[in-house]
C-alpha positions in Angstrom: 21.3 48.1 -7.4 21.6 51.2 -9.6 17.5 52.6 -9.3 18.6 54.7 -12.1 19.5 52.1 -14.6 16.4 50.2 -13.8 14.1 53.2 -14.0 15.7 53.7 -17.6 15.0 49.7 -18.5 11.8 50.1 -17.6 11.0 53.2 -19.7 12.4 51.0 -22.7 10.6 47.9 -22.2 7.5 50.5 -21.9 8.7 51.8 -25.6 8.7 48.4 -27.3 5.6 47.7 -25.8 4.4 51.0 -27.2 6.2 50.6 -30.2 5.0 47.0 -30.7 0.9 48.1 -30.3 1.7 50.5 -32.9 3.0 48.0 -35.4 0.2 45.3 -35.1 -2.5 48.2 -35.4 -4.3 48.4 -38.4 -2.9 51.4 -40.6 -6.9 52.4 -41.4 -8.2 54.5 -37.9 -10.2 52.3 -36.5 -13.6 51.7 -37.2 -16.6 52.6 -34.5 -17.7 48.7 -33.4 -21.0 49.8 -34.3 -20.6 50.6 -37.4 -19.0 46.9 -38.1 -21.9 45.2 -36.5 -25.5 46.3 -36.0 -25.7 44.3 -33.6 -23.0 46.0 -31.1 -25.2 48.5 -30.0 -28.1 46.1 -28.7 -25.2 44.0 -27.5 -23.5 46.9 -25.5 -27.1 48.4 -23.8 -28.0 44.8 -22.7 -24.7 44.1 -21.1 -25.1 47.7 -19.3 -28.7 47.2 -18.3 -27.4 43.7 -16.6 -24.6 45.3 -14.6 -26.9 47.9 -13.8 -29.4 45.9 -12.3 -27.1 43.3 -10.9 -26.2 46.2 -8.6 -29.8 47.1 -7.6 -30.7 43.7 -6.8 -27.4 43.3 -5.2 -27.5 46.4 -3.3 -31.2 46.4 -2.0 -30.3 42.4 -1.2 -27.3 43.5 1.3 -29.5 46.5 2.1 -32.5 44.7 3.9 -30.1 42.5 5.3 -28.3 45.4 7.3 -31.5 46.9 8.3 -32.6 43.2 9.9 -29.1 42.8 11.7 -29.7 46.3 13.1 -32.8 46.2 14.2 -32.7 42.8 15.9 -28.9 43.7 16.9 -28.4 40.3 15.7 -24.5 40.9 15.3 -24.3 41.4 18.8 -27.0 39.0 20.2 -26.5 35.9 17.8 -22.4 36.9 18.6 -22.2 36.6 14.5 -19.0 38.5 14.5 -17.1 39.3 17.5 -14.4 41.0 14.8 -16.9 43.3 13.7 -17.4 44.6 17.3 -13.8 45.0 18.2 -13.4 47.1 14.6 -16.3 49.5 16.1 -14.6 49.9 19.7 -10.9 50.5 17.9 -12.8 53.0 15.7 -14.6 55.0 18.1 -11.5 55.3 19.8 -9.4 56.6 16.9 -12.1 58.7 15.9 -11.1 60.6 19.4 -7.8 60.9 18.8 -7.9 61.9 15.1 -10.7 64.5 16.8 -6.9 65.7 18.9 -5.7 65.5 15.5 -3.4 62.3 16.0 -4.1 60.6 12.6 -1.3 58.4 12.9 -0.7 58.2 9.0 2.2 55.2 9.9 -0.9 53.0 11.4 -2.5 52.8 7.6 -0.5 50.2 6.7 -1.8 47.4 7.5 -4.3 48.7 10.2 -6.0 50.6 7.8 -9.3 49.4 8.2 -9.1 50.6 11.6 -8.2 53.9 10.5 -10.6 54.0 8.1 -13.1 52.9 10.5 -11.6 55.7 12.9 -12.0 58.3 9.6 -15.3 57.6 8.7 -16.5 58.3 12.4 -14.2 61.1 12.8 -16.1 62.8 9.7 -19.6 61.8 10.7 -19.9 60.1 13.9 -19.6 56.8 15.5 -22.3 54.2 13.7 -21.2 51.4 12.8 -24.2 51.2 10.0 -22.1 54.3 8.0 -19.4 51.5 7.7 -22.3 48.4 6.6 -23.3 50.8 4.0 -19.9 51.5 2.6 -19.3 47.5 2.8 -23.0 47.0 0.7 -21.7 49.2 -1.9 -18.5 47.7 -2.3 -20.0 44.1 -2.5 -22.4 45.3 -4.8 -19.1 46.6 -7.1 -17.5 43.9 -7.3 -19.9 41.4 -9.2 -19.7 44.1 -12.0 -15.7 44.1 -11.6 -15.6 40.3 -11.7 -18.3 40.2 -15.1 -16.2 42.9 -16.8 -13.3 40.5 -15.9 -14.6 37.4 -16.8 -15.6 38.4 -20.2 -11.8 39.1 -20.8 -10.8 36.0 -19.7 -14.0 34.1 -21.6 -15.4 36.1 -24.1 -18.4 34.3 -23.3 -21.7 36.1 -21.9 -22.9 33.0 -20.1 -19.5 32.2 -18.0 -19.5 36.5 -16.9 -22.7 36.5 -16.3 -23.5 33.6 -14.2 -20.2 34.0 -12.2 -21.1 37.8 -11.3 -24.3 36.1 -10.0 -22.8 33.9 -8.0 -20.8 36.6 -6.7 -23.1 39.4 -5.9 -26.1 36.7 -4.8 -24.2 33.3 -3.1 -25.1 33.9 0.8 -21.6 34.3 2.3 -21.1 37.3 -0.2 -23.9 38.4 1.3 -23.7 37.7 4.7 -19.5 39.1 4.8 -20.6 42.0 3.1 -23.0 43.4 5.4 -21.1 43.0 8.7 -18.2 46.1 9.3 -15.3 43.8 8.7 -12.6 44.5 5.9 -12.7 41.9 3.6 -15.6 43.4 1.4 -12.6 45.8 0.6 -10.1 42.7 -0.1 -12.1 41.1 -2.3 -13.2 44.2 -4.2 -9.6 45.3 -4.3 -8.2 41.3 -5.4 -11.1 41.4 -7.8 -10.6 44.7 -9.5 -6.5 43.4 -9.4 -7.4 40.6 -11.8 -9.4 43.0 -13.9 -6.4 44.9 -14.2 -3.5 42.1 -14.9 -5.6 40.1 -17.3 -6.5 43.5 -19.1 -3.1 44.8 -19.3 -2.1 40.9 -20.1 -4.5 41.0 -23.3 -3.3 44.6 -24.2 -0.8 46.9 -22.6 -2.7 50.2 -21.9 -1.4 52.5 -19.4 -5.2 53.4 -18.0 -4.6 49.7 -16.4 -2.2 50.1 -14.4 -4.0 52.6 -12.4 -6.1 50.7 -11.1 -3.5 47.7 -10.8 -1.2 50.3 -8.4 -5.0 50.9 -6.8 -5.7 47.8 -5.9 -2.6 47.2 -4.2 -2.5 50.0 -2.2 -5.5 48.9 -0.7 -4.4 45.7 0.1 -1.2 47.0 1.7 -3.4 49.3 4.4 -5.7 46.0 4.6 -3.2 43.2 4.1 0.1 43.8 4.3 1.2 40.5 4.2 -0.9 40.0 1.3 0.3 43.1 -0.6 3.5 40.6 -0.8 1.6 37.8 -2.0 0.1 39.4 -4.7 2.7 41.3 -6.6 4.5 38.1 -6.9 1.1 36.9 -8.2 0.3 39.4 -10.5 3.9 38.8 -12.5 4.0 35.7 -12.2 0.3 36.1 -14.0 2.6 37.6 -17.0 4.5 34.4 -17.8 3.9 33.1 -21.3 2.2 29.6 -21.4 1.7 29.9 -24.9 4.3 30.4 -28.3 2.5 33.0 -29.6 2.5 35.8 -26.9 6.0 34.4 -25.5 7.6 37.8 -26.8 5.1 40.0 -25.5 4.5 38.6 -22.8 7.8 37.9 -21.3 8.3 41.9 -22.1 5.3 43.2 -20.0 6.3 40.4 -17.3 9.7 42.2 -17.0 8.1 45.7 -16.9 6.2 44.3 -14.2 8.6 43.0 -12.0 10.8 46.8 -12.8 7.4 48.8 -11.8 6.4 47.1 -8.8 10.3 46.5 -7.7 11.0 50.3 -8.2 7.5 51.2 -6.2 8.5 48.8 -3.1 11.8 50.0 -3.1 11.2 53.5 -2.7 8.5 52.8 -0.1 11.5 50.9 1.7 10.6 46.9 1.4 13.5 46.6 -1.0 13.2 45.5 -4.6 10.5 43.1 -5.0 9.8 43.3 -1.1 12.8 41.7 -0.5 14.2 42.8 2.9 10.7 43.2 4.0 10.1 39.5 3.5 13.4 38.7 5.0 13.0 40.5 8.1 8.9 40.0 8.7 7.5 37.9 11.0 4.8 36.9 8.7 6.9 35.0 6.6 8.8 33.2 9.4 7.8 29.4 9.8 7.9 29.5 13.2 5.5 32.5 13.5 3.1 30.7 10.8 3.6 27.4 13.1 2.4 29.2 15.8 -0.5 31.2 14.9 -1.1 27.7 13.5 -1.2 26.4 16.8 -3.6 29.4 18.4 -6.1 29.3 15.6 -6.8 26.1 16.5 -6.6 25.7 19.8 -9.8 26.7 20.7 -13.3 26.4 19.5 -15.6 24.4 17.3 -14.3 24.7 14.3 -10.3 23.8 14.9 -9.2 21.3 12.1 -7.4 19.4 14.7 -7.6 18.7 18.0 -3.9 19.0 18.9 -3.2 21.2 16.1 0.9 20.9 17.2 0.8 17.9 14.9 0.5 19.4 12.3 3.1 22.2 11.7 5.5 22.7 8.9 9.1 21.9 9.4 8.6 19.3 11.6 8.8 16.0 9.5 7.4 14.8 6.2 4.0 13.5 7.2 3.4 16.5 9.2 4.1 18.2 6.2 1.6 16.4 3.9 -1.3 16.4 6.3 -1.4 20.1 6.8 -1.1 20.2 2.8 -4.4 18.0 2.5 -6.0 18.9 5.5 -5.6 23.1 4.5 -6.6 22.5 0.8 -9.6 20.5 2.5 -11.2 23.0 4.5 -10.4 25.7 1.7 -12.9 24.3 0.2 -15.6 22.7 3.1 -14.8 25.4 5.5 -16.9 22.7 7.9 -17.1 19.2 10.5 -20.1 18.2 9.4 -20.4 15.6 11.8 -19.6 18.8 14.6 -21.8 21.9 13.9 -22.0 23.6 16.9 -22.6 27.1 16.5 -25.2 28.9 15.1 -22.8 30.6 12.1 -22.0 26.6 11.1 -25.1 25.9 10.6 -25.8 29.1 8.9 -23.4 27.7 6.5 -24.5 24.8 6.0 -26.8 24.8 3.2 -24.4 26.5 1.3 -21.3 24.2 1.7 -23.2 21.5 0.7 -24.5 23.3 -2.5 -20.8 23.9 -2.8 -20.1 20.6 -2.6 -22.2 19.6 -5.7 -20.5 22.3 -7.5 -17.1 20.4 -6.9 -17.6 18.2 -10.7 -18.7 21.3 -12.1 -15.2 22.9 -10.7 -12.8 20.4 -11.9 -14.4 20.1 -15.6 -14.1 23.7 -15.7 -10.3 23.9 -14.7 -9.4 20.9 -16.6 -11.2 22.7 -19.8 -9.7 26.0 -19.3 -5.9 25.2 -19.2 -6.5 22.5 -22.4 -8.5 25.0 -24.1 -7.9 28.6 -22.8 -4.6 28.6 -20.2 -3.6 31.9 -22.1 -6.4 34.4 -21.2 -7.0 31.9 -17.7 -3.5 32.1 -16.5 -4.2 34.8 -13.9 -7.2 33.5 -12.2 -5.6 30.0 -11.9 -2.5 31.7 -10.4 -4.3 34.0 -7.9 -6.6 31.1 -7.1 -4.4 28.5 -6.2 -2.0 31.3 -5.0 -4.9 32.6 -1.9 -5.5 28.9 -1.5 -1.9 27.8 -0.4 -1.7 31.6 1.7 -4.8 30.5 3.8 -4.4 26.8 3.6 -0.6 27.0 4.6 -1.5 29.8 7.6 -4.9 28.9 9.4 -6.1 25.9 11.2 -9.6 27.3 12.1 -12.4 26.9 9.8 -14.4 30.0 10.5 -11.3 32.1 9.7 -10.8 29.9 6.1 -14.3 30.4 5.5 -14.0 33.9 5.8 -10.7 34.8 4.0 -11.2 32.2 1.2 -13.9 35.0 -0.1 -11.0 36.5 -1.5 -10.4 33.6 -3.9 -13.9 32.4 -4.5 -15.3 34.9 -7.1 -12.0 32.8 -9.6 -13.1 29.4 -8.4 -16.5 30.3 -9.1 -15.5 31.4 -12.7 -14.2 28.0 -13.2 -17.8 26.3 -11.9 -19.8 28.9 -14.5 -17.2 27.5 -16.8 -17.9 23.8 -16.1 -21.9 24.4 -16.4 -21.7 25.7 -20.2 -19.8 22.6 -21.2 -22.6 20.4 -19.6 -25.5 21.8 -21.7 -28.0 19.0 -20.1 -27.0 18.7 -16.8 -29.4 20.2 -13.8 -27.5 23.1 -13.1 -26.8 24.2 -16.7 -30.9 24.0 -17.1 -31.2 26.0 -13.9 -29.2 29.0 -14.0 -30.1 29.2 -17.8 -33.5 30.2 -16.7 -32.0 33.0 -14.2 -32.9 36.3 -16.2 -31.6 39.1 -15.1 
């Protein structure tokens, strides 16, 4: 493939795009908001007030927390995250060897939370609470990412708002964000990637796809699996669904596909990723089969107790019980009828709330593809997309329970969604009492 004649198709698609903004402005400058309706300004200081204290309450939440599992050691004692302990040894000891100056810059891909890890003591010095309070703040974040996202996709108060709550205040946001794992990072970075491809979806700006390229880049040190996995997400996310943006739309998608294929080529995956997705193991069935098989091999919380019977490849209803049994615990994440540690039943209350949000979740979806599948395109599509990743890879409930975080802030988007068209059901009564 000629790199040069795509870099020059993708600097033309970016002129029409400019070129097409220009002709659907206004030929008036345009007006201050305010100055349209008096209104914008009270509008504008409420919605920052609530994002400001969202964080506050968020932050000083996650905040006590830390202090508790610290000073009880709780992490350690309760064994609530054995991960979280094997990120502190692997950090301590790359905080040695970056102290030799070995910083290993190769090992960021995909390790990078262990180099970050390694970084952050390196600088200071090996506690793991320096790495809590970097995983508070970005929890904190991204409730205020997912609010400014959601009023995109909604432009309504109610759905942002109460889906930012859920996100900064539902316990396993809590609970994930205050231990010294990564994913605080994954979802902030998947969160502030939907901000970014449903903003430049409404409107091409160039200030998005900074934080787009951002978002990505974090999930390839994190992720690199995912990193894959997303960018065919976010242009799939570009694909018209409607008449009236077809032409835009299918413009940006192909400037999509030319910016992200040019960026992995260069970094040597091939256009699009493709020889990296050829040649990795993580997209080999038999490697997925069998870290199928260990996942759930041992433990309380295996979805099978000979999970060999379940693998895909092997025969049709092999096939469609992994299908059911993944989407399943994607969104259960427990036995009930075999809670045997003390994380289960830490869960508990919340799965079942979850559970009585499940109406509340299908209304919502139903309603938003009848009613609103243009500006809703690119949660559906990264939620669905995380659930087949994780419900296709893992037979072990604590690690779905864990890495469907990533996806949750979008299903829960769809549940705030389903309340507001139930104006007298319980929940819709409940949370419109929440003032915040």
């Amino acid at each position: 493939m000629d790199i040069i004649a795509v870099i020059c198709l993708g600097l033309f698609c970016i002129s029409l795009l400019l070129l097409d903004a220009k002709r659907r402005s206004p030929r008036n400058p345009r007006r201050n908001p305010s100055d349209l309706n008096p209104f914008f300004k009270r509008g504008k200081r409420i919605s920052e007030s609530f994002q400001g204290k969202l964080f506050i309450y968020g932050f000083l939440i996650r905040f006590g927390v830390v202090i508790i599992f610290n000073i009880t050691n709780a992490i350690r004692v309760l064994h609530l995250s054995p991960d979280s302990l094997r990120y502190h040894r692997e950090g301590v000891l790359i905080a040695h060897r970056m102290a030799l100056g070995d910083f290993n810059w190769p090992n960021w891909i995909d390790n990078g939370w262990f180099q970050f890890t390694g970084l952050i003591y390196y600088l200071f010095e090996p506690n793991p609470l320096l790495i809590q309070l970097i995983n508070i703040t970005l929890g904190s974040i991204t409730p205020i990412i997912v609010y400014k996202a959601m009023q995109k996709v909604y432009e309504d108060e109610r759905v942002a708002r109460w889906c930012a709550l859920f996100t900064a205040f539902f316990p396993s946001f809590v609970y994930w964000s205050c231990l010294m794992l990564k994913d605080p990072l994954s979802i902030f970075a998947m969160s502030l990637l939907v901000l970014s491809v449903v903003s430049l979806r409404n409107r091409f700006q160039v200030m998005w796809l900074f934080p787009m390229f951002l978002s990505l880049l974090i999930i390839l040190g994190i992720r690199e699996y995912l990193f894959f996995v997303c960018t065919f997400l976010g242009a799939i996310s570009f694909v018209p669904v409607t008449q009236r943006h077809a032409g835009s739309l299918l413009i940006k998608l192909l400037l999509m596909i030319l910016l992200i294929g040019t960026i992995s080529f260069y970094m040597g995956y091939g256009f699009m990723g493709k020889e990296y997705i050829l040649e990795s193991h993580y997209f080999d069935i038999e490697y997925i089969n069998q870290t199928r098989i260990n996942m759930g091999d041992h433990g309380s919380g295996a979805f099978f107790k000979d999970p060999s019977v379940a693998l895909w490849g092997s025969d049709f209803w092999s096939n469609f019980r992994a299908s059911v049994v993944g989407i399943f615990f994607f969104f259960f994440t427990l036995d009930l009828t075999n809670l045997g540690s003390i994380r289960q039943l830490m869960a508990l209350p919340e799965i079942l709330l979850f559970i009585s949000f499940l109406p509340a979740l299908w209304r919502g979806m139903l309603n938003s593809w009848r009613n609103h599948r243009h500006t809703t395109l690119p949660i559906f599509v990264f939620a669905i997309g995380i659930l087949i990743v994780y419900g296709s890879a893992t037979t072990n409930m604590g690690a779905m329970f864990r890495w469907r975080m990533q996806a949750m802030p979008f299903f829960l988007a769809f549940i705030s969604h389903g309340f507001i068209l139930r104006s007298h059901s319980f929940y819709f009564r409940l949370f419109n009492r929440i003032r915040i």
